[in-house]
C-alpha positions as CSV (number, residue, x, y, z in Angstrom):
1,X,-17.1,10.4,-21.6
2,X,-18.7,8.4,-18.8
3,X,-17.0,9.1,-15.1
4,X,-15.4,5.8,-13.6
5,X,-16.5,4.6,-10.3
6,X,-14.8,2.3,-8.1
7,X,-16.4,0.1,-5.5
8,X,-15.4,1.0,-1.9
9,X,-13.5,-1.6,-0.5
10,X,-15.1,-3.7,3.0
11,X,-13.1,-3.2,5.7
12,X,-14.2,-6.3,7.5
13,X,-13.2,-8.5,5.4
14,X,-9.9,-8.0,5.9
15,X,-7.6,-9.7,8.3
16,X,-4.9,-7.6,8.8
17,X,-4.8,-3.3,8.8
18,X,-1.7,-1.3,9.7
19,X,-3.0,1.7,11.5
20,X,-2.7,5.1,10.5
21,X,0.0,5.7,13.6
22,X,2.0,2.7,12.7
23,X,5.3,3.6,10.4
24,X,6.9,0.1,9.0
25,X,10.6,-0.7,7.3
26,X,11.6,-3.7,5.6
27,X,10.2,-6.7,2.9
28,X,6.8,-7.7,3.3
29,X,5.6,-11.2,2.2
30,X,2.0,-11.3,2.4
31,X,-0.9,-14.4,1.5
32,X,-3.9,-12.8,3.1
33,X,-5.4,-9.6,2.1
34,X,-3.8,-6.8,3.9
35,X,-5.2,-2.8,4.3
36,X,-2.3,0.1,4.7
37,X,-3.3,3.1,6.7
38,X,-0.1,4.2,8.0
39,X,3.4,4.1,6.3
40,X,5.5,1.4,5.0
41,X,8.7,1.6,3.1
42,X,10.4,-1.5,1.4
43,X,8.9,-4.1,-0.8
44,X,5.4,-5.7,-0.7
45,X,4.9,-9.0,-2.1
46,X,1.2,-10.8,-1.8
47,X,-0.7,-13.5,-3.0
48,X,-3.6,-11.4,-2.2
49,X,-4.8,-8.5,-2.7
50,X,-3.3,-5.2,-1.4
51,X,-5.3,-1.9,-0.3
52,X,-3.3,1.6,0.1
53,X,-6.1,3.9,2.3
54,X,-6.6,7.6,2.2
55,X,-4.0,9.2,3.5
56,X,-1.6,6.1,3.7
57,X,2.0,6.2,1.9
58,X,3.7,3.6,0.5
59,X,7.6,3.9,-1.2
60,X,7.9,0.5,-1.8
61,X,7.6,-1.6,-4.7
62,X,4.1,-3.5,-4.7
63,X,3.3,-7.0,-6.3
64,X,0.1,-8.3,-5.5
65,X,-3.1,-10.0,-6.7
66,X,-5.4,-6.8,-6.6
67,X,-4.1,-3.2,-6.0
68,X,-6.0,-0.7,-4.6
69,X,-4.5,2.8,-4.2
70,X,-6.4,5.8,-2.5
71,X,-3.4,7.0,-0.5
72,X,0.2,7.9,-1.8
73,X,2.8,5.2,-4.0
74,X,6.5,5.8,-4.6
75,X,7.4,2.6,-6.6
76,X,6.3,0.5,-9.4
77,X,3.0,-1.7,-8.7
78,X,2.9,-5.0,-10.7
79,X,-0.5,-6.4,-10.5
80,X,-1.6,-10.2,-11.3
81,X,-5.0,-9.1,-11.7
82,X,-6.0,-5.5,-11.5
83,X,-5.1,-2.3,-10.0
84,X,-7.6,0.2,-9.0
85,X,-6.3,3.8,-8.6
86,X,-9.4,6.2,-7.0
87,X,-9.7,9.7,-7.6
88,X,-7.5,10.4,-4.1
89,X,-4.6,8.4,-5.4
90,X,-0.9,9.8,-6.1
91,X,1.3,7.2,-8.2
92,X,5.1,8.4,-9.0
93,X,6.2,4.9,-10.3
94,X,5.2,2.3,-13.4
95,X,2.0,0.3,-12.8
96,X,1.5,-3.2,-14.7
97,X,-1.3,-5.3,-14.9
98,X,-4.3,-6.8,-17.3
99,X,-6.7,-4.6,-16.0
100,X,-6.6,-0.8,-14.9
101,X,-9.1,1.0,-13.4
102,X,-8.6,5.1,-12.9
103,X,-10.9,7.3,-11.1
104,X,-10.9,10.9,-12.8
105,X,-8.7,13.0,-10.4
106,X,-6.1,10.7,-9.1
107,X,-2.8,11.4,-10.3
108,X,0.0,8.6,-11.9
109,X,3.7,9.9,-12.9
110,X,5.5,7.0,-14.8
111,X,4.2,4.1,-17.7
112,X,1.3,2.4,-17.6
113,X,1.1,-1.1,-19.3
114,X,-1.8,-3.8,-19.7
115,X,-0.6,-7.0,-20.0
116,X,-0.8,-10.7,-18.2
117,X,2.1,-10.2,-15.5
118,X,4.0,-13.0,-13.9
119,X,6.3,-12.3,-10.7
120,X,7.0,-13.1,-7.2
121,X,3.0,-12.8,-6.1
122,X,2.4,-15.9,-8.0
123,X,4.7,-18.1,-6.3
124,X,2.8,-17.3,-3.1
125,X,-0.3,-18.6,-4.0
């Protein structure tokens, strides 16, 4: 079996970052790529795509364009595109979305389906 690599993710290119010390509480509407470092409980809704760092934690549930997880997820992700879980990543919910890529290592409690999604994120755009 061939071992799955994902490409790091460039920082500078992305507007906004919530820093590792910054803890956030409430609904999140997003159109602009956004990086999570710290915490953030809620909901997450973007018309872009969404990053979860290394050592970030999320309990929310997550609709975006793109999902990227190498931190922590407590909720379901629903992607329009494709979610990316690296080998760091810890997922106790349902993911959904056309494409799924999953570093060996990282961990996923709940379903995993591959299908065209439609949701919230796409009335964003």
């Amino acid at each position: 079996m061939t071992e799955v690599q994902i490409s790091a993710i460039d920082e500078e290119l992305i507007d906004t970052v919530i820093a590792q010390d910054v803890e956030f509480k409430g609904e999140m509407n997003l159109r602009k790529p956004l990086m999570i470092k710290g915490k953030v409980t809620g909901s997450i809704v973007s018309a872009s795509d969404l990053h979860i760092d290394e050592g970030a934690y999320v309990d929310a549930d997550i609709e975006a364009t793109v999902v990227t997880v190498k931190g922590g997820v407590r909720g379901n992700i629903i992607a329009l595109e494709r979610i990316d879980l690296f080998s760091t990543a810890v997922v106790d919910g349902d993911i959904t979305a056309p494409k799924i890529t999953m570093e060996t290592g990282c961990r996923l409690n709940g379903a995993c389906r591959m299908t065209q999604v439609g949701g919230l994120a796409a009335n964003l755009v």
